[in-house]
Structures are given as structure tokens and as C-alpha cells.
MIBA-678616 format. One record per residue (C-alpha): residue number from 0; residue in three letters; x, y negated, z. Coordinates in pm, 1 decimal. Layout:
BAMAR  rose  roti        xx        yy        zz
BAMAR   NUM   ALA         X         Y         Z
...
***
This chain:
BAMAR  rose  roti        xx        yy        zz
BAMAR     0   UNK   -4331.9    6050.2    3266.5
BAMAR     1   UNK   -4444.6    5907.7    2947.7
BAMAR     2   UNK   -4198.7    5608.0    2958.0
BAMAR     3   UNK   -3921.4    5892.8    2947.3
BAMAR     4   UNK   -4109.4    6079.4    2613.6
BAMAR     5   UNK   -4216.6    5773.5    2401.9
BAMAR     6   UNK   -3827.2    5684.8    2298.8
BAMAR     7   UNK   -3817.5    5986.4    2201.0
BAMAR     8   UNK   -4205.2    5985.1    1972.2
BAMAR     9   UNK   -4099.5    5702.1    1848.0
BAMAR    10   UNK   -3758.2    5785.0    1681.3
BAMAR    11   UNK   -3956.3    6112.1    1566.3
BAMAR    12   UNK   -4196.3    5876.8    1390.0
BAMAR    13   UNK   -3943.4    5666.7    1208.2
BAMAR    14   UNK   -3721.1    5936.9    1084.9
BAMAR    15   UNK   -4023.8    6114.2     955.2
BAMAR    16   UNK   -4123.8    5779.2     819.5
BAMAR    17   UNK   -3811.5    5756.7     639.4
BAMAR    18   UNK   -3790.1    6085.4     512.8
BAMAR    19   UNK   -4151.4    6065.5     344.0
BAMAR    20   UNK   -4029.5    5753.5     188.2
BAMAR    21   UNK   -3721.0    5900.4      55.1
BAMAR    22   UNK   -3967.8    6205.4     -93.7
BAMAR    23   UNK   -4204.5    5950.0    -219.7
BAMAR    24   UNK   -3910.3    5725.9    -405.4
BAMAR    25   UNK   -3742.8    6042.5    -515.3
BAMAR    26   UNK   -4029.5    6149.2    -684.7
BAMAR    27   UNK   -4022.7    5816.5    -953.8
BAMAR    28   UNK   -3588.7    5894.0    -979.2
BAMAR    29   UNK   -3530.4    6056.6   -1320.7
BAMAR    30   UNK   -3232.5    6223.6   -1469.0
BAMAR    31   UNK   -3133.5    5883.4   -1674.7
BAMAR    32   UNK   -3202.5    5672.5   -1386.0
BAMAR    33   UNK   -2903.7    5921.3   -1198.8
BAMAR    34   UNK   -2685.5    5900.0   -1518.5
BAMAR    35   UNK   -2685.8    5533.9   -1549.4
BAMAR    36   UNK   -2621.6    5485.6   -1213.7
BAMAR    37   UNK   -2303.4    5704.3   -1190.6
BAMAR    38   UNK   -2227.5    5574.9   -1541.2
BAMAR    39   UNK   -2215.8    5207.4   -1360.5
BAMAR    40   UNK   -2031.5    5356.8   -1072.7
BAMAR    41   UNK   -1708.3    5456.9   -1316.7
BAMAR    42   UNK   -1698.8    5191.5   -1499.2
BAMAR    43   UNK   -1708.6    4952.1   -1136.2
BAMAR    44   UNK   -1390.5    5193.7   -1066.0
BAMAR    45   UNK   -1242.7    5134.2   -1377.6
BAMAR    46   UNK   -1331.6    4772.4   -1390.0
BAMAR    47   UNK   -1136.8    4776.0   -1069.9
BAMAR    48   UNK    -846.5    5005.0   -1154.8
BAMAR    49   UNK    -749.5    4801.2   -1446.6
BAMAR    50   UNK    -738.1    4477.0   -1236.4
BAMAR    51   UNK    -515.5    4630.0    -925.8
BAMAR    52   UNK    -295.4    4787.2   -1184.6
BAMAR    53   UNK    -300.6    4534.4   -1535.2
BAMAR    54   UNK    -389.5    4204.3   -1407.5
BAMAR    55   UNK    -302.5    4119.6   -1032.2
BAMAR    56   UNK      51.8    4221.5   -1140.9
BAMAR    57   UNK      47.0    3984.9   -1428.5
BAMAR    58   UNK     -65.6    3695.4   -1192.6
BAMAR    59   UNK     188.6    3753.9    -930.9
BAMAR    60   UNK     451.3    3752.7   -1146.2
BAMAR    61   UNK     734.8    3472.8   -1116.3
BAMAR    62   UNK     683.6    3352.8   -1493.8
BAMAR    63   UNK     292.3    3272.8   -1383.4
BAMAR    64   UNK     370.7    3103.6   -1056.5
BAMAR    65   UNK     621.4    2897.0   -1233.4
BAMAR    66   UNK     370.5    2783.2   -1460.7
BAMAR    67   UNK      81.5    2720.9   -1227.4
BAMAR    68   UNK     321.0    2497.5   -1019.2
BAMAR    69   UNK     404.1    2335.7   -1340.5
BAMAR    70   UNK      48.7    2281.3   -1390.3
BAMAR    71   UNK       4.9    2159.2   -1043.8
BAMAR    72   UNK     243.9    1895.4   -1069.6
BAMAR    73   UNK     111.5    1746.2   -1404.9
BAMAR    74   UNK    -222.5    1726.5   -1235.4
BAMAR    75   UNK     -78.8    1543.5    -934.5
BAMAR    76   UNK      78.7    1317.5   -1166.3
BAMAR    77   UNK    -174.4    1260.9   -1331.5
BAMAR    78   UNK    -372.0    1151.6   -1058.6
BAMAR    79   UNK    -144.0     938.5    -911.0
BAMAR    80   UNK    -130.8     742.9   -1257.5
BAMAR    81   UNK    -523.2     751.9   -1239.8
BAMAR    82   UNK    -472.2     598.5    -852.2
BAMAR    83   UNK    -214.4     335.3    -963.4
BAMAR    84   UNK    -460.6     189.3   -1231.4
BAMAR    85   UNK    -760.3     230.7   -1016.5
BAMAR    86   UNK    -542.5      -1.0    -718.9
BAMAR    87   UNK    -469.7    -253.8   -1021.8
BAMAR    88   UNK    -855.3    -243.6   -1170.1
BAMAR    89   UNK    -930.0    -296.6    -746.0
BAMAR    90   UNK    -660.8    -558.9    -701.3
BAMAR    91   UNK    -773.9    -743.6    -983.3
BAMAR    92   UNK   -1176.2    -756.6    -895.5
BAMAR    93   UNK   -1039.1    -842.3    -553.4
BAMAR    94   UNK    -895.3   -1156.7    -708.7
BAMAR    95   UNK   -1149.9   -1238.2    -967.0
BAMAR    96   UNK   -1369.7   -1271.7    -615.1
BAMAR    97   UNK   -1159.0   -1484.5    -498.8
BAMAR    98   UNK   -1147.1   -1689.1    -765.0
BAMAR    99   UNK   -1526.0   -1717.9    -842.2
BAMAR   100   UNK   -1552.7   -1795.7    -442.5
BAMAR   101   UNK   -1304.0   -2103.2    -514.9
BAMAR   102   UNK   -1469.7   -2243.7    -818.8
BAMAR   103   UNK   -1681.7   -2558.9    -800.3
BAMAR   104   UNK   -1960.2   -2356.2    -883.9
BAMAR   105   UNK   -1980.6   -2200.5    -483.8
BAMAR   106   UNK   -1988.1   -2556.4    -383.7
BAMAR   107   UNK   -2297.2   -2728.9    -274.4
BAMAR   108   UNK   -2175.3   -3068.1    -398.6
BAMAR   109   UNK   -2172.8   -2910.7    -794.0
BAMAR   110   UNK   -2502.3   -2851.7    -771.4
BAMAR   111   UNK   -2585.6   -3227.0    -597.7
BAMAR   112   UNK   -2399.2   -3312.7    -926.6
BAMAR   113   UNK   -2541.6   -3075.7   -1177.9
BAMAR   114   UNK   -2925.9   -3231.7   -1046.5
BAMAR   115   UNK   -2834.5   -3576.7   -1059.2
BAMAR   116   UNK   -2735.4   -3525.3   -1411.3
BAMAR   117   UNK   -3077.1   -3366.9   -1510.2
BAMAR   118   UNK   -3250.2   -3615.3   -1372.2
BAMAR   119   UNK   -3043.7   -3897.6   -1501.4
BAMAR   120   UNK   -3124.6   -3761.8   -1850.7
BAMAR   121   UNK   -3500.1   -3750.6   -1784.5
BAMAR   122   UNK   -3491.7   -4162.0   -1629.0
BAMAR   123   UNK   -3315.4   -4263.5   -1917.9
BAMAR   124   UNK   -3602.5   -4131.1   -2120.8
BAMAR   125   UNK   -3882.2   -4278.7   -1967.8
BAMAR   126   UNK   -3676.6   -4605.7   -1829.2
BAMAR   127   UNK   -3454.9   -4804.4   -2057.2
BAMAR   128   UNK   -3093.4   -4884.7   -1963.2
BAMAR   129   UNK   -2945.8   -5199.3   -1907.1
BAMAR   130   UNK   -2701.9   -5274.1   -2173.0
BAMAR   131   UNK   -2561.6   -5619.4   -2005.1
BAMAR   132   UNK   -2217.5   -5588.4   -1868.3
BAMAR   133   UNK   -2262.8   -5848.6   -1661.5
BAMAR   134   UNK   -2594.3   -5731.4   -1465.5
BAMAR   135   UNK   -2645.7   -5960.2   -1184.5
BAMAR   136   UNK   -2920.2   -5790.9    -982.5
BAMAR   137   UNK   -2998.9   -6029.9    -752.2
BAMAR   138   UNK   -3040.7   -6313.5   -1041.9
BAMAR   139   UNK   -3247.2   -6060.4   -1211.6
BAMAR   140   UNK   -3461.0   -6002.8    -933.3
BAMAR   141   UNK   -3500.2   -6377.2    -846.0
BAMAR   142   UNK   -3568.9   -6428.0   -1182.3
BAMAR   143   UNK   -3867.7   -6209.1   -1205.7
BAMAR   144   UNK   -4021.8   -6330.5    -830.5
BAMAR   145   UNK   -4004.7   -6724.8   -1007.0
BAMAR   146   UNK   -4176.5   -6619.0   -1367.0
BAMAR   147   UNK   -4415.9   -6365.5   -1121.7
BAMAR   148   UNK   -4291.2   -6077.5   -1309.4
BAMAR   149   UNK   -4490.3   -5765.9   -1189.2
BAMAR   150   UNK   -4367.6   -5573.6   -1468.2
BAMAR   151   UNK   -4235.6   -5188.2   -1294.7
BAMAR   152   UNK   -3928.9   -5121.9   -1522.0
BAMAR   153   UNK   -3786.0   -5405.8   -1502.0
BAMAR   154   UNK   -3815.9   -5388.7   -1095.8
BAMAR   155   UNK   -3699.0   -5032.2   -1168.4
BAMAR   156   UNK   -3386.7   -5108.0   -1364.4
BAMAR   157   UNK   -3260.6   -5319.8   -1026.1
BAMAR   158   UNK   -3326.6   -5011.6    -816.6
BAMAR   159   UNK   -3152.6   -4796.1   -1068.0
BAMAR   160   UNK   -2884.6   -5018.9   -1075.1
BAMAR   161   UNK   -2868.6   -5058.3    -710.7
BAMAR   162   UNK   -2854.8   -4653.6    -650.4
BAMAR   163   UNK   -2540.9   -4604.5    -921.0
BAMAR   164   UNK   -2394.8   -4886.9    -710.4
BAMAR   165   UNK   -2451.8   -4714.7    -423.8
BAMAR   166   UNK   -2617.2   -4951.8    -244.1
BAMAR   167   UNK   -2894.0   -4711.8     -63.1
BAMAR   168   UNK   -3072.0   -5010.4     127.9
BAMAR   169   UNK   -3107.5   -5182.4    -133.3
BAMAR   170   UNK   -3265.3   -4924.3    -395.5
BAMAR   171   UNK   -3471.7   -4782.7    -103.2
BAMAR   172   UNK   -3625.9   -5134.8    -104.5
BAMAR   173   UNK   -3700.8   -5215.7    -432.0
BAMAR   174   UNK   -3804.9   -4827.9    -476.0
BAMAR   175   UNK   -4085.6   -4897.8    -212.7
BAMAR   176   UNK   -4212.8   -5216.3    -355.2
BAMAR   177   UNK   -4237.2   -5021.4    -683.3
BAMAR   178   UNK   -4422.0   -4750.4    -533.0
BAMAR   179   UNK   -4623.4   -4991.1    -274.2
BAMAR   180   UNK   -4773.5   -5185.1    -658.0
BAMAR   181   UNK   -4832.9   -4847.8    -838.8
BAMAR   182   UNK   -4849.9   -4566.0    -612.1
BAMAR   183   UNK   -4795.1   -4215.7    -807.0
BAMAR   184   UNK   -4578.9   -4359.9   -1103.3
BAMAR   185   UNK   -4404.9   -4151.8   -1290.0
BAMAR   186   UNK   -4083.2   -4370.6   -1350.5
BAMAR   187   UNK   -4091.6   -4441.7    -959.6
BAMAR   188   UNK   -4146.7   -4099.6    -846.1
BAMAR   189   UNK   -3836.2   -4020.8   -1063.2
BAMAR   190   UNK   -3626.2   -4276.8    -926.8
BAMAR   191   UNK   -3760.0   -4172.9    -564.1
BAMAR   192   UNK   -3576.4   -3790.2    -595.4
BAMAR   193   UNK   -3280.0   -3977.7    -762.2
BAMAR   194   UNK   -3274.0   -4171.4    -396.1
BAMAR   195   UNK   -3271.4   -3835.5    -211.0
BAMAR   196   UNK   -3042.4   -3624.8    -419.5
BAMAR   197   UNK   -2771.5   -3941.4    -376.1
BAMAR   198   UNK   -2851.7   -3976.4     -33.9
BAMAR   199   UNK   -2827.8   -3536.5      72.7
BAMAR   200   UNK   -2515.8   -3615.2    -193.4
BAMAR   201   UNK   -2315.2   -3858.8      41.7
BAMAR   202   UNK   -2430.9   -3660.5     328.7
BAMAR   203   UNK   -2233.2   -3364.4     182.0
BAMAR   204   UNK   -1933.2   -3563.3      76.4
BAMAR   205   UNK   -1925.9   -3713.3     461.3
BAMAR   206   UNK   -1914.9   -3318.3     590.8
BAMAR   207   UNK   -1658.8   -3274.5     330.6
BAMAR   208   UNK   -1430.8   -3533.6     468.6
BAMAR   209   UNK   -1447.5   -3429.2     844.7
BAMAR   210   UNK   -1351.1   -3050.7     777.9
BAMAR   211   UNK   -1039.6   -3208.9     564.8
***
């Protein structure tokens, strides 16, 4: 029995709910809050009114489609111009990649090449060059075992000679005897990475020839 009433309570209590409010917020309405709001209500109408009859006309007239399609069509040209420069600007990173991929720079031999120079500069600091054109290294070097010669550069200046010869063996030898005498040396230690940057340097140009 109550299940059947208590639909019906409960709609009584939210329309009386509702109604109180509507006394309560009826109470704080005055007459200028009412004006104002019918004032906004005409001018919404005539807001309205003036668009449907003035303006929406206006805009779909044959004169303004002309000239919006007019103005479509400059747009699209422009932006295909805009698409045609940004394909060339593309195209021509594209190829500047290429290009920087392909210089000598990218390859591993420039830099074998760019070290060796450095280090040529710093050896022909500390180690003086032979200025005979007619270096005979093997007279030189029996020449210093008969007078007992222990002197490091000028067992040095063989090995140099020998490793812009390109005779590895050879330097390697001569590069160990100096270092064997006076472990640590500066001039030797030099001449030691000048073995292994020619020898990873050959290495590289060997590799090169078998993928030609």
C-alpha cells in the first residue's frame, strides 16, 4: 500500500519545493530587473530580424558568392605557390644531405689523415727533420751501432723515416729499441701513435680496396 502512495508524496514534495523556490526568488525580482530583461528580449528579436531580413540576403547574393569564390581561388593559389617553394626548399636540403654524406669529411680515412697531420706538426717540433736527400737509413743506422751512438733522435729520425716510407717492420723495430733505452719518452711515445694511426690508416685503405 505505501509503495502505491509514495510516487505520489514525493512529486507533492517537489512541486511544493519548486513553488516555494519560485516565491522565495520572486521575492529579490524587481520592476528594473523585469524591464531589462524584456528590454534584452526585443532587442535579441531585432538583432535577429535585421539579420534574416538585411544581411543573410546580402550574403546569398550572386555578387558575394562570386567574390568569395574569387577569394577562394587566390588562396588556393597561393598555397600551391607556398607548396612549390616549400618542395624546392625540401628538394634542395635533400641534396645538400647528400652532398655532405659524399664529402671526404664522412670518411674515416679524412680523419686518419687530418691526425697524422697534427701529430706530424707536433714531431717536427720536438724531433728535427732530416734535410739530406739522400738519407740512407741503413748507413745511418750502421753508422751510429760502429761510433756506439745511443743518442734517441737520431735513432728516432730512422724510425721516422722508416714509417713515411712505409716500411712498418722496420719503424716498429727501431721504435722498440727507442722505447726499450728510455722507456716513457716523449719523442718515442709520439712516434709510437704515429705507428698506430699509419698502421689503423692502411688497414682502412685495404677495406677500401675490397668494397671497390
Amino acid at each position: 500500500m505505501i509503495w502505491e502512495i509514495l510516487p505520489l508524496v514525493l512529486i507533492f514534495i517537489g512541486f511544493g519545493g519548486a513553488l516555494l523556490f519560485l516565491v522565495k526568488k520572486s521575492e529579490t525580482i524587481t520592476d528594473d530587473k523585469v524591464n531589462k530583461t524584456f528590454e534584452r528580449i526585443r532587442l535579441v528579436r531585432f538583432l535577429k530580424y535585421f539579420y534574416r531580413e538585411r544581411v543573410k540576403p546580402k550574403f546569398q547574393s550572386k555578387e558575394v558568392e562570386e567574390k568569395s569564390l574569387l577569394f577562394l581561388e587566390k588562396a588556393l593559389r597561393w598555397l600551391r605557390v607556398v607548396t612549390l617553394k616549400t618542395d624546392n626548399w625540401l628538394t634542395k636540403k635533400i641534396e645538400q644531405t647528400k652532398e655532405l654524406r659524399a664529402r671526404p669529411e664522412t670518411d674515416p680515412l679524412y680523419w686518419i689523415s687530418v691526425r697524422i697531420d697534427a701529430l706530424e706538426k707536433r714531431i717536427e717540433e720536438v724531433l728535427a727533420k732530416n734535410k739530406s736527400p739522400k738519407f740512407d737509413p741503413l748507413k745511418e743506422e750502421l753508422k751510429l751501432i760502429k761510433n756506439n751512438n745511443d743518442s734517441l733522435d737520431e735513432w728516432l729520425k730512422i724510425a721516422k723515416f722508416y714509417l713515411d716510407s712505409g716500411n712498418l717492420a722496420e719503424a716498429r723495430r727501431l721504435i722498440v729499441r727507442s722505447w726499450t733505452a728510455r722507456p716513457g719518452d716523449e719523442k718515442t711515445r709520439l712516434l709510437v701513435e704515429r705507428f698506430h694511426l699509419k698502421t689503423e690508416e692502411d688497414k682502412l685503405k685495404s677495406e677500401s680496396q675490397k668494397q671497390k
